[in-house]
C-alpha positions in Angstrom: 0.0 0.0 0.0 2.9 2.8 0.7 5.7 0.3 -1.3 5.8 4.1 -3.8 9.2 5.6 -3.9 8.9 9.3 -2.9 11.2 11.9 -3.4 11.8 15.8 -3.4 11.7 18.0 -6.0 14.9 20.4 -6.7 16.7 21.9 -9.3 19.8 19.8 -10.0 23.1 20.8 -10.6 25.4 18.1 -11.5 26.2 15.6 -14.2 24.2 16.3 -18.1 21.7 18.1 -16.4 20.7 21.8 -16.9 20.6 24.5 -13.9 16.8 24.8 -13.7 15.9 21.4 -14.4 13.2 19.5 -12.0 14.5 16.5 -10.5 13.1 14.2 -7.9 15.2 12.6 -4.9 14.2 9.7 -3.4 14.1 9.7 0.3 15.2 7.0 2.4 12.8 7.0 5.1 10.0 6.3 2.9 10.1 2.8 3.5 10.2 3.4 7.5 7.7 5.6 6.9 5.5 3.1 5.2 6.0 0.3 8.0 5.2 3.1 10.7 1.8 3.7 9.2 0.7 -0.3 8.7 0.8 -0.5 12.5 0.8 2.6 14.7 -2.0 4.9 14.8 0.2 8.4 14.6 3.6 8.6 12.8 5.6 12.0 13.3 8.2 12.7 10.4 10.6 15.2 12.3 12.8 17.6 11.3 13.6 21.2 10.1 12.3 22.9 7.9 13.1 23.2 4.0 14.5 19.7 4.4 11.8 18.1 2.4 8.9 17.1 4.5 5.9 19.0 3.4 6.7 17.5 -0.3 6.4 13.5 1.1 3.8 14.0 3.0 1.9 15.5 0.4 2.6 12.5 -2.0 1.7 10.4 0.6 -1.2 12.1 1.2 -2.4 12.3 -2.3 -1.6 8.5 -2.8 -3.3 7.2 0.2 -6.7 9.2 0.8 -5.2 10.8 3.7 -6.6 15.0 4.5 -3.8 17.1 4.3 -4.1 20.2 6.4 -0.6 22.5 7.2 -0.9 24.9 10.0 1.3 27.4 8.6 -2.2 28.4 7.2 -3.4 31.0 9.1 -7.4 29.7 9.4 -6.4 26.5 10.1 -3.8 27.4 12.8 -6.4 29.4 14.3 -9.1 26.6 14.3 -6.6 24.2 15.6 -5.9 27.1 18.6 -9.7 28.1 19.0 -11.6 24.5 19.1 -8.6 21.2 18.7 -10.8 18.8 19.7 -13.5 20.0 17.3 -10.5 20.0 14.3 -9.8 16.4 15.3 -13.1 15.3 15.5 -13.9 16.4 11.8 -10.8 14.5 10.7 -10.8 10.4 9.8 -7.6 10.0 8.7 -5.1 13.1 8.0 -1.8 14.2 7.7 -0.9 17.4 9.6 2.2 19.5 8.6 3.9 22.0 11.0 2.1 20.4 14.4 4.3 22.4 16.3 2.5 25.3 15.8 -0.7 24.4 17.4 1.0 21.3 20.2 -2.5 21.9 21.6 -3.4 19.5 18.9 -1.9 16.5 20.3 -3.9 16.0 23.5 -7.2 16.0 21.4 -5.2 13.4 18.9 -4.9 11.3 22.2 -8.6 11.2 22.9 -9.2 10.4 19.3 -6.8 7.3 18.4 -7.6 6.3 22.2 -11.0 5.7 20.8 -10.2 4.4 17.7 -6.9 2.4 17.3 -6.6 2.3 14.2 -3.1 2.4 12.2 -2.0 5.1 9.9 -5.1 7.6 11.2 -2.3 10.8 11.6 0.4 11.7 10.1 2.7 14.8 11.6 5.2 16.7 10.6 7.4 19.2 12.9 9.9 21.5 12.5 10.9 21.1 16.2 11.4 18.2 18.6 8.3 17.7 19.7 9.7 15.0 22.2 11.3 18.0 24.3 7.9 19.3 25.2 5.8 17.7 28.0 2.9 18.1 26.0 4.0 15.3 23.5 6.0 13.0 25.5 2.7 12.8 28.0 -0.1 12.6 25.5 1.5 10.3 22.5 3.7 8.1 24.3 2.8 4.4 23.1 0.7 5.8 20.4 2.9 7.6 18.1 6.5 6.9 16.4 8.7 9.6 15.6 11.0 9.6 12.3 13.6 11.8 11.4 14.1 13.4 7.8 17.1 15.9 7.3 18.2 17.8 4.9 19.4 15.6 1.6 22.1 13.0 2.3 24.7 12.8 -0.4 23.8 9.3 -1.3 20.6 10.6 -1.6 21.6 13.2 -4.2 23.4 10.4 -5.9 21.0 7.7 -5.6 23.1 5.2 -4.1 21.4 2.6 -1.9 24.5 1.7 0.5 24.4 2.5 4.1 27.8 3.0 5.3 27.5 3.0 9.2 25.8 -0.6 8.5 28.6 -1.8 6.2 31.6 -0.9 7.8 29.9 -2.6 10.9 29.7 -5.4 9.0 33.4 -5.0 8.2 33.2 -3.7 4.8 34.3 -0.2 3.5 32.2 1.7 0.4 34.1 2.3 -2.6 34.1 5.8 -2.9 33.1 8.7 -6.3 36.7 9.0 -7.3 35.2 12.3 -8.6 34.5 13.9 -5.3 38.0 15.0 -4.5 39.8 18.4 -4.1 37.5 21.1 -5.3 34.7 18.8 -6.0 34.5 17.9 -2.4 34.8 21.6 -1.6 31.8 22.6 -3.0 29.6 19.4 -1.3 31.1 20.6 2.3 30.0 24.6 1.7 26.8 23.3 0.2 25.3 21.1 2.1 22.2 18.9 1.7 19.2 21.6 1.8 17.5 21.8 -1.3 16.8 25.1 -1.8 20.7 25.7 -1.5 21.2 23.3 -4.0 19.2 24.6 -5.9 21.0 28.3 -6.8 23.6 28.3 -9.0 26.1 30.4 -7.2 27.6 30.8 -3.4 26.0 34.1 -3.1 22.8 32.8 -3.7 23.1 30.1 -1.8 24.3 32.3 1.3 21.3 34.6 0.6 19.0 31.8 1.0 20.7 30.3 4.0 20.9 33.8 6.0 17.1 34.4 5.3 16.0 30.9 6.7 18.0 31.5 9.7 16.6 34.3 10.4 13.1 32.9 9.3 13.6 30.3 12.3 14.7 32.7 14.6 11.8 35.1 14.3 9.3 32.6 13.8 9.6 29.4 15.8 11.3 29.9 18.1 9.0 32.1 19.5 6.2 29.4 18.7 8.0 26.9 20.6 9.9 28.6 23.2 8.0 31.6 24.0 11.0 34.3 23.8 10.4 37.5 23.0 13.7 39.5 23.0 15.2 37.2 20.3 17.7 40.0 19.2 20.4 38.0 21.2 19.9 34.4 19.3 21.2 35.6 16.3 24.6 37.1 17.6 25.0 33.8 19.8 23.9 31.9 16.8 27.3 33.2 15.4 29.3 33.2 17.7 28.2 28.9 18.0 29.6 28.6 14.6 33.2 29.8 15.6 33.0 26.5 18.2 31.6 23.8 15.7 33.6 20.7 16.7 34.6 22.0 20.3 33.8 21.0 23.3 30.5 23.3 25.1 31.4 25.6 28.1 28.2 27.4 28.4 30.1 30.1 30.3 32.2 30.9 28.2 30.1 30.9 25.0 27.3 33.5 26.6 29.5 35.5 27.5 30.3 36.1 24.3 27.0 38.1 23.5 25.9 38.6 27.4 24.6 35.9 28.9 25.0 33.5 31.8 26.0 29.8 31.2 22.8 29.2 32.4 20.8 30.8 29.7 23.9 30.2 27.0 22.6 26.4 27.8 19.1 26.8 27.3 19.6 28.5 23.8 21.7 26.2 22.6 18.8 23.5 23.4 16.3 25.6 21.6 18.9 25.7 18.6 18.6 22.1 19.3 15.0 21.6 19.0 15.2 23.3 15.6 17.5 20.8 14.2 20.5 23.6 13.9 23.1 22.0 16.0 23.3 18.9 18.6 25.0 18.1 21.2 27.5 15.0 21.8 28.2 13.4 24.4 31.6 12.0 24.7 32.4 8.0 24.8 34.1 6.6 28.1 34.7 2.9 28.7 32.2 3.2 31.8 29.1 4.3 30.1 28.2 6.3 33.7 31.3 8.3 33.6 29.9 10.2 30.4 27.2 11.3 32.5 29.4 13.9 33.5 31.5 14.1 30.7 31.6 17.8 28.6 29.4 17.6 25.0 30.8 18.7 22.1 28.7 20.8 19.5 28.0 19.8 16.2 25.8 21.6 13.7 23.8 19.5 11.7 24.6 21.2 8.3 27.8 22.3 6.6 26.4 24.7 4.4 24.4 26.5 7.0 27.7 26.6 9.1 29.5 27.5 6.6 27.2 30.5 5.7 27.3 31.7 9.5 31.2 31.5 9.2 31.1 33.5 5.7 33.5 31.0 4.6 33.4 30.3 0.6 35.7 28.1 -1.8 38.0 30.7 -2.4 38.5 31.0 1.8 39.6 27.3 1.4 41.7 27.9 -1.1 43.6 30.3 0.6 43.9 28.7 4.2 42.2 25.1 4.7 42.1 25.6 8.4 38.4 26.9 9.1 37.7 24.3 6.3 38.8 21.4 8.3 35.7 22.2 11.3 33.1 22.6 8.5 34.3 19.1 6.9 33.9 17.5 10.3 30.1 18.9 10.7 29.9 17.7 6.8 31.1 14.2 8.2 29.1 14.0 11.0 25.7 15.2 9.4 26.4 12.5 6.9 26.4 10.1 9.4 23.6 11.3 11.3 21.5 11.3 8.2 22.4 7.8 7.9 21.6 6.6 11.6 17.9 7.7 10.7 17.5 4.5 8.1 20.5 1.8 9.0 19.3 -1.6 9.8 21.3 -1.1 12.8 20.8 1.1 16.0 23.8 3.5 16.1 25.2 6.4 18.8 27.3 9.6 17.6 29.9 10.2 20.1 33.2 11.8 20.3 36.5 11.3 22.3 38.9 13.1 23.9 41.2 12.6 27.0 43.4 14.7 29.8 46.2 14.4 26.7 44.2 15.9 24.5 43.9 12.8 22.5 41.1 12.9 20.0 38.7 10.7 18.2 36.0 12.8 16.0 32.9 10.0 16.1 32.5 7.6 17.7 30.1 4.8 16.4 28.3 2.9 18.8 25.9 0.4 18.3 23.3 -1.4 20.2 25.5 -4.3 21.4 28.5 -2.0 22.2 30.6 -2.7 19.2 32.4 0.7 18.2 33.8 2.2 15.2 35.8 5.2 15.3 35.8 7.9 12.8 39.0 11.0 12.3 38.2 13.3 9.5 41.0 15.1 7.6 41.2 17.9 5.1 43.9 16.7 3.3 44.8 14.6 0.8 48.5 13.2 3.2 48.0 10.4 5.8 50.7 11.3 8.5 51.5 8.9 11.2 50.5 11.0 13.6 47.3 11.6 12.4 46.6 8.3 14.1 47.6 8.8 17.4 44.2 9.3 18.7 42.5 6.3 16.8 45.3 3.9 18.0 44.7 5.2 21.7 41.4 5.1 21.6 41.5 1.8 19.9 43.2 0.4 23.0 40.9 1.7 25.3 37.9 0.2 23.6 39.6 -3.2 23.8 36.9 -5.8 22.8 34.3 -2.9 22.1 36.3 -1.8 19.0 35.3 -2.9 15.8 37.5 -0.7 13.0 39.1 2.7 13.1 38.8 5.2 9.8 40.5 7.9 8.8 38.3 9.8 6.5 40.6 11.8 4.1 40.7 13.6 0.6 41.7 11.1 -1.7 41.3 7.9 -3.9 42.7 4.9 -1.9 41.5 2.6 0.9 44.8 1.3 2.6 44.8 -1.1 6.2 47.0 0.7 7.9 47.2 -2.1 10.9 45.7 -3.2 14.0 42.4 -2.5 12.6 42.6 1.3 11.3 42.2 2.1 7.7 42.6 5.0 5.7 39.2 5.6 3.2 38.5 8.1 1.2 35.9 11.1 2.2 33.4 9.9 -0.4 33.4 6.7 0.5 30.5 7.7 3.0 28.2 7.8 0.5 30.0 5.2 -2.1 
């Protein structure tokens, strides 16, 4: 019944194709998506926005007699406020885009699959984590599976069908494009997988279009979802996040910056969080209790957005590579992220780092322990000592540790012993 392949519609820009030409990108949660609604009575798809939701769940819609109501619309964001048990009660079966907006929704979607059990009656989509409210988490738990869509993967882009994280758990490394080297892979980083960005032809553009959804997100839902009203700090703090991409969060330090306490510099942060901007990471320890009080690292979710915030552009990394080298570890990590959202397997993202400033930049966990570390480089040189953190880490994992890669900017995939192997970058999505 939902076996379709969905995608998104952009405008593509590589291979024989012409700037301005429709192209459709199939999604990789579809097929989660269809499982979800054979047997659970509410499905969220989750995620920011301008990452592709509104367009699935439209085909979905269409192709499955499902209603399909958004409450960006002003009427039905005020019916959905004024009378949501009224709304609900009108509905059968429907898909609802943007539920943040009205959360007052979801205790009146309660009372209605309560009554009637049925699988696949709602659909939701939000551009927030709807988990981090109590609303949600009180009214919908048992009743409602949450799936993730972010922006476009790169093996999305390239239709390739490979998940990495589950391969090289299996013990196998992708080949990789042997195109997507040097400048090639420059321009993936600083673009990143939102659609409308790939979508403009140049890196003005694209910057133009990534500074006006920021501020979109700032101005409008944040203030839907976290009620603040001086918002003229989040933007400057937004910014001054992006100079710590890959380093470890002292809240302190980081509001002070623009003004704040740690305290409030920590509760940003989590809104940025709930908008799918950046995440926190915790690091790995041996003793899964000591990371309880372990320091996160921050990541941002997407390299072009990041790399807009840093007004970094190709000929920036032409000059000096070393700003490059944080946006290609958020490039790394939201590929990976992506792919934890449809592996076969149930993965972690973690990070290391010890007293001797030893570092590993992911950590893969997965759900029986087994770990696979990941250390990105911007170059297209394997050094010895960029392996001193792996191989440390490697021994401290002992029996946990599964393979250690060192992602790099080149062609070959070389063992490099005791279970550590050099791969190229675009092997991830091979």
């Amino acid at each position: 019944m939902y076996s379709e392949i969905y995608g998104i519609q952009i405008r593509n820009l590589r291979h024989n194709f012409k700037m301005n030409t429709p192209i459709f990108y199939s999604r990789r949660i579809e097929p989660r998506i269809a499982e979800a609604l054979e047997d659970t009575p509410v499905v969220l798809l989750a995620g920011p926005r301008q990452a592709g939701k509104t367009t699935l769940v439209k085909q979905i819609a269409a192709r499955n007699g499902l209603r399909y109501l958004t409450l960006d619309d002003e009427l039905t964001r005020l019916s959905a406020r004024a009378d949501p048990v009224g709304m609900i009660r009108s509905l059968d079966r429907a898909v609802i885009d943007e539920i943040q907006r009205a959360p007052q929704l979801l205790l009146a979607i309660k009372q209605s699959v309560d009554e009637d059990r049925r699988p696949g009656r709602f659909m939701l989509t939000g551009s927030a984590n709807l988990m981090a409210l109590p609303m949600a988490a009180d009214s919908l738990a048992g009743r409602m599976e949450t799936l993730s869509l972010l922006p476009l993967s790169q093996a999305e882009i390239e239709g390739h069908l490979p998940n990495w994280i589950d391969h090289v758990f299996s013990g196998q490394i992708l080949k990789s494009d042997p195109t997507a080297v040097g400048h090639h892979l420059v321009d993936r980083v600083l673009r990143g997988g939102y659609p409308e960005m790939m979508s403009r032809a140049s890196p003005r553009r694209r910057q133009t279009w990534a500074r006006q959804y920021l501020d979109a997100i700032i101005q409008r839902d944040v203030r839907d979802v976290a009620g603040i009203e001086k918002l003229e700090q989040l933007p400057r703090f937004l910014s001054a996040l992006a100079q710590t991409a890959g380093q470890m969060c002292n809240y302190t330090k980081l509001g002070g910056q623009v003004g704040l306490d740690g305290k409030t510099a920590s509760r940003y942060i989590g809104i940025f969080e709930q908008m799918y901007l950046l995440k926190r990471v915790d690091v790995w320890a041996r003793n899964r209790l000591n990371r309880l009080v372990k320091t996160p690292k921050l990541q941002f979710i997407d390299s072009g957005l990041l790399a807009t915030l840093l007004g970094l552009n190709a000929e920036d990394v032409q000059r000096d590579r070393t700003q490059f080298g944080h946006v290609l570890e958020t490039f790394v990590f939201g590929e990976l992220l992506k792919q934890t959202t449809t592996s076969d397997g149930d993965y972690r993202l973690m990070y290391y780092r010890d007293a001797d400033k030893y570092e590993v930049d992911v950590v893969i966990e997965n759900a029986a322990g087994h770990l696979v570390g990941i250390e990105v480089k911007a170059t297209a040189t394997v050094k010895e000592s960029d392996l001193r953190g792996l191989r440390r880490w490697a021994h401290l994992a002992g029996d946990q540790f599964k393979m250690g890669i060192l992602l790099y900017d080149g062609h070959e995939t070389m063992p490099l012993g005791d279970g550590i192997w050099a791969a190229p970058l675009a092997s991830l999505w091979g």
